[in-house]
C-alpha positions in Angstrom: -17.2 0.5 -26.1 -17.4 -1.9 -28.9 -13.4 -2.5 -28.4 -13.7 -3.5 -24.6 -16.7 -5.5 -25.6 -14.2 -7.3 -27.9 -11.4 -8.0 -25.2 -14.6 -9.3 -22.1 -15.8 -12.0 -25.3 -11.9 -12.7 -26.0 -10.9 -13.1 -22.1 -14.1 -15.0 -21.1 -14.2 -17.1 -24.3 -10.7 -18.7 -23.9 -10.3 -22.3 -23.2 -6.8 -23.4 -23.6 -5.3 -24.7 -20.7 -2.3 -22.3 -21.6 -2.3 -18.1 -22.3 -1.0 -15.2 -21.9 -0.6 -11.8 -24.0 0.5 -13.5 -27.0 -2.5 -15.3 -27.2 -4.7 -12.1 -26.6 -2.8 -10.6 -28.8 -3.8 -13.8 -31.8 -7.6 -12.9 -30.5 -7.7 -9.2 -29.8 -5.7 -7.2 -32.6 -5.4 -3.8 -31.0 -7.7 -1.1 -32.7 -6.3 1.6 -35.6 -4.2 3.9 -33.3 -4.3 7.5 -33.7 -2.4 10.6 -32.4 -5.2 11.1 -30.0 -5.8 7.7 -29.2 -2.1 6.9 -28.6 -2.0 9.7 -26.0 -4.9 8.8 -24.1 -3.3 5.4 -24.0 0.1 6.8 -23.0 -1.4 8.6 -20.0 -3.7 5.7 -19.2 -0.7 3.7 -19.0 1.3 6.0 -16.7 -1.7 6.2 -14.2 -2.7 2.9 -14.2 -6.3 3.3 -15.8 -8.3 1.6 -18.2 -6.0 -1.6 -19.0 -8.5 -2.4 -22.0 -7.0 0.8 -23.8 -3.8 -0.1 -23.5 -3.9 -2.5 -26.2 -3.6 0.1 -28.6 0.1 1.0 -27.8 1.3 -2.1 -30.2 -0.2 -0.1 -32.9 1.7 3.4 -31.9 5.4 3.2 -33.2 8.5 4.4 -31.2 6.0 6.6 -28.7 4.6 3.2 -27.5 7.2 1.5 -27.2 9.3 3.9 -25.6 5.8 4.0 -22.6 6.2 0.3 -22.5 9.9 0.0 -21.9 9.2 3.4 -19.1 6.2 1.5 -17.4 8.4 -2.1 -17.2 11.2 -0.3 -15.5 8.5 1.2 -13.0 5.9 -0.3 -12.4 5.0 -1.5 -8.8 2.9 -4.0 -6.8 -0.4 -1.5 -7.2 -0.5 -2.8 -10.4 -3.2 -5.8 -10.2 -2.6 -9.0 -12.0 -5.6 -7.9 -14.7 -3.6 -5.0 -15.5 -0.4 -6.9 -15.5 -2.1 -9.4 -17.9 -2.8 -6.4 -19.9 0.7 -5.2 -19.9 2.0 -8.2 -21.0 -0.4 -8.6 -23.7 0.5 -5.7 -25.3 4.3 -6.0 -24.8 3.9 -9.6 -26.6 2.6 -7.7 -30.1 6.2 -5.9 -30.1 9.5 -7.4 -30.6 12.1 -3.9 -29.8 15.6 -4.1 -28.5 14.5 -1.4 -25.8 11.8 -3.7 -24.4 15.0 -6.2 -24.7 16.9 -4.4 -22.7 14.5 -2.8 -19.8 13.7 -6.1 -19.1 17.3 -8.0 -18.7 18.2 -4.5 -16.6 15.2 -4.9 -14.5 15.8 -8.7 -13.6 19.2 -8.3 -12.3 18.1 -5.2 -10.2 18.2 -6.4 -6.5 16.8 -3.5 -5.5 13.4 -3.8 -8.2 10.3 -5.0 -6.2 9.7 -8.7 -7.1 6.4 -7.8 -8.5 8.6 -5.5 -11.8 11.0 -8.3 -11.7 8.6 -11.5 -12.4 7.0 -9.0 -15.2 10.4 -8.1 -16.5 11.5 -11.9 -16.4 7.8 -12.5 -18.4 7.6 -9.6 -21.1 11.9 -10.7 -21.7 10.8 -14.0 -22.4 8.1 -13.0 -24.8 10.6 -11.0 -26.8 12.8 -14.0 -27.4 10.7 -16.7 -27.4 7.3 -15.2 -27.9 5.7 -19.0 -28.1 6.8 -19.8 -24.3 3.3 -18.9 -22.4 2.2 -19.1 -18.7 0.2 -21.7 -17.6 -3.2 -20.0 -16.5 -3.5 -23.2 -14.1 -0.6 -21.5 -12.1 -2.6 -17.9 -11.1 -0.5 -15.1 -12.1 -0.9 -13.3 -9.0 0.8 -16.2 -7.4 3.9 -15.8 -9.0 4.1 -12.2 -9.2 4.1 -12.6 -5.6 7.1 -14.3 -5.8 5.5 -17.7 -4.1 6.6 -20.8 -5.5 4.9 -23.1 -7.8 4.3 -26.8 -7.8 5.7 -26.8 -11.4 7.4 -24.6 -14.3 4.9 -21.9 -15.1 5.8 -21.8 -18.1 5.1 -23.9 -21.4 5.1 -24.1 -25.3 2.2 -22.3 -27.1 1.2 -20.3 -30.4 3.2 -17.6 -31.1 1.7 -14.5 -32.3 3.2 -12.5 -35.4 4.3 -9.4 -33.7 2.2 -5.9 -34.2 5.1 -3.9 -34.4 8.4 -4.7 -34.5 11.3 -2.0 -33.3 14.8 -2.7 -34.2 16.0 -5.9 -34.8 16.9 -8.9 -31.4 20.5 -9.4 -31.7 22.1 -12.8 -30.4 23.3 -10.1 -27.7 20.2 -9.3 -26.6 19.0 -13.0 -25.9 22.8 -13.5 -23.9 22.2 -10.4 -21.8 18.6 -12.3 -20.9 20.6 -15.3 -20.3 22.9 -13.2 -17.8 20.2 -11.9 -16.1 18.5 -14.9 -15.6 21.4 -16.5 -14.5 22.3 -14.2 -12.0 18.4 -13.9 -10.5 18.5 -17.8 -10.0 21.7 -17.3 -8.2 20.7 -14.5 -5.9 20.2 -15.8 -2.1 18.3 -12.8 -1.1 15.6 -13.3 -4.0 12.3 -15.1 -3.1 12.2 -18.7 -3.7 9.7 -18.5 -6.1 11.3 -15.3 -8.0 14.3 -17.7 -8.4 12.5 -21.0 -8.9 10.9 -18.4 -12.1 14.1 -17.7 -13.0 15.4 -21.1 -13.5 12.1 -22.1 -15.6 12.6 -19.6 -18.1 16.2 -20.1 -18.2 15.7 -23.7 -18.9 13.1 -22.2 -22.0 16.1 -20.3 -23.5 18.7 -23.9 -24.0 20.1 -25.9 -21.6 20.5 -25.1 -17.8 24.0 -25.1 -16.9 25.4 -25.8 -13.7 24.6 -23.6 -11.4 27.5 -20.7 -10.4 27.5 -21.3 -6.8 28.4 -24.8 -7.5 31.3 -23.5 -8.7 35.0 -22.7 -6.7 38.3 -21.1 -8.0 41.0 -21.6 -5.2 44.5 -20.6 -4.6 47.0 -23.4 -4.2 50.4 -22.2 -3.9 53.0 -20.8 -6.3 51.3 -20.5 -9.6 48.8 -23.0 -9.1 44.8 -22.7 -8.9 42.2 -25.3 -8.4 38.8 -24.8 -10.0 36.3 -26.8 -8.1 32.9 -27.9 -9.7 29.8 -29.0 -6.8 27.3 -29.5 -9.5 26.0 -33.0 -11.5 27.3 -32.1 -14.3 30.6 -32.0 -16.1 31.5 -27.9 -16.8 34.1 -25.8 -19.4 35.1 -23.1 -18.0 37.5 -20.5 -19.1 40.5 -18.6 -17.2 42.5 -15.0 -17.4 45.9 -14.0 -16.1 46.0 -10.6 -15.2 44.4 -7.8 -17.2 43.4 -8.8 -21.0 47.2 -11.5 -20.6 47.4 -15.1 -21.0 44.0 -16.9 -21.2 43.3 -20.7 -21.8 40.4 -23.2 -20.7 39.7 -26.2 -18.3 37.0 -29.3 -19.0 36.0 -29.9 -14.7 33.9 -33.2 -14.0 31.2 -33.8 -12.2 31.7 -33.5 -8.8 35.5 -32.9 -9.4 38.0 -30.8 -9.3 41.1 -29.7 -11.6 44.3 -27.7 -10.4 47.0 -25.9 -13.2 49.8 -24.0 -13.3 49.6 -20.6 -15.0 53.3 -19.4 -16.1 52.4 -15.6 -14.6 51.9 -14.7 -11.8 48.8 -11.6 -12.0 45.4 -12.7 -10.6 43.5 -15.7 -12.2 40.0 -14.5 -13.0 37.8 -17.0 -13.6 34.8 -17.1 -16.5 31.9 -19.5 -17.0 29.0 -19.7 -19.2 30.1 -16.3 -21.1 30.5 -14.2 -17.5 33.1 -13.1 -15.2 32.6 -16.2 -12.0 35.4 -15.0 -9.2 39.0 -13.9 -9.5 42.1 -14.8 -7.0 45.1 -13.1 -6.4 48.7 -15.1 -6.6 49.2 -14.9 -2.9 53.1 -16.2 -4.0 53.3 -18.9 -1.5 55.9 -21.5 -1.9 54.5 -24.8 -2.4 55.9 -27.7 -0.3 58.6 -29.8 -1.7 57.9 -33.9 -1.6 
């Protein structure tokens, strides 16, 4: 009782214009866990009961992480956003490559409900860059509805030294977040405000990149290909002949467009910012003569 009398002074007392579970997690260290206690919270977990005890999983080693990684790959819209803020509190004390990797795995999952995916997208975040927050002006509910916001929800805050840390990030880890990102921002079927989410946290993580769909490869004729950049920005983008042959890279202006000549004549696949973009076959038609 004393516990959830803690977290009700913690929640009510904050003030900063910006919070989310790493800054409960600076105010409300989670109590000693034991066997018992880390089972109750387990099952509370899985049932959706009693948020306030769920705290105590930061403090559980590899059984509560293992929960926390189960529950962001399933939970559902009957989670409410004071639960969710609980979730996320307690997946901000842990920095584990399987929280890592649920999370990139759930944001590229089309088929994920938008409310998994905008947690997903959060909790990822807070593994990487644990002092990125939400702004509590922007209601959480809203955006794990997927509606838009008037502005980034997301901002610069204090970081909170991690209750438990799983495993070590590799630069691999943060990429695969990148991917997923990416590809959310890029998915027409995705609500606006799931992508809009997408693009704000992507923009957290280093520079935003033109976007892929502003981005063409053609077929010309004989062994030439045309890479064709839509976007404001000047790209580098990187080509392969066939499977694993000859390889080389293109600079692409803004608003531009470059053609070459590749001395094979296998299908040109086509990468960009570290991922496979589109691939064209060498349809082998003769080019005309001047």
């Amino acid at each position: 009782m004393r516990f959830m009398q803690r977290v009700l002074v913690a929640l009510t007392a904050l003030s900063s214009p910006i919070v989310t579970g790493a800054v409960l997690a600076q105010r409300i260290p989670p109590p000693a866990a034991s066997s018992e206690g880390c089972q109750t919270a387990i099952r509370s977990l899985g049932e959706n009961r009693q948020p306030e005890t769920w705290l105590v999983l930061a403090a559980c080693g590899d059984a509560g992480i293992q929960a926390l990684a189960a529950k962001l790959r399933s939970t559902s819209g009957d989670l409410q956003a004071e639960a969710a803020e609980y979730l996320l509190g307690v997946l901000s004390m842990v920095r584990s490559p399987m929280i890592a990797e649920a999370a990139a795995q759930v944001i590229q999952d089309p088929g994920a409900p938008v409310f998994t995916r905008v947690l997903a997208l959060l909790a990822g975040l807070g593994q990487h860059f644990p002092g990125a927050q939400l702004d509590v002006r922007i209601p959480l509910a809203q955006l794990l509805a997927g509606e838009s916001a008037s502005r980034c929800p997301i901002a610069w805050g204090v970081a909170a030294d991690p209750v438990h840390t799983e495993g070590r990030l590799r630069v691999d880890h943060l990429d695969a977040y990148r991917v997923a990102l990416r590809a959310l921002a890029s998915e027409a079927s995705a609500p606006a405000g799931l992508r809009q989410l997408a693009v704000c946290a992507y923009s957290i993580t280093g520079p935003v990149p033109t976007p892929p769909t502003a981005i063409r490869l053609e077929y010309v004729c004989g062994n030439r290909f045309r890479v064709v950049n839509d976007g404001d920005d000047p790209i580098s983008v990187r080509y392969r002949v066939g499977d694993g042959g000859l390889s080389g890279g293109l600079a692409v202006g803004a608003r531009s467009q470059t053609e070459w000549t590749v001395t094979s004549s296998g299908t040109v696949t086509l990468i960009y910012d570290g991922a496979e973009l589109a691939t064209r076959q060498n349809q082998r038609i003769a080019c005309p003569t001047d």
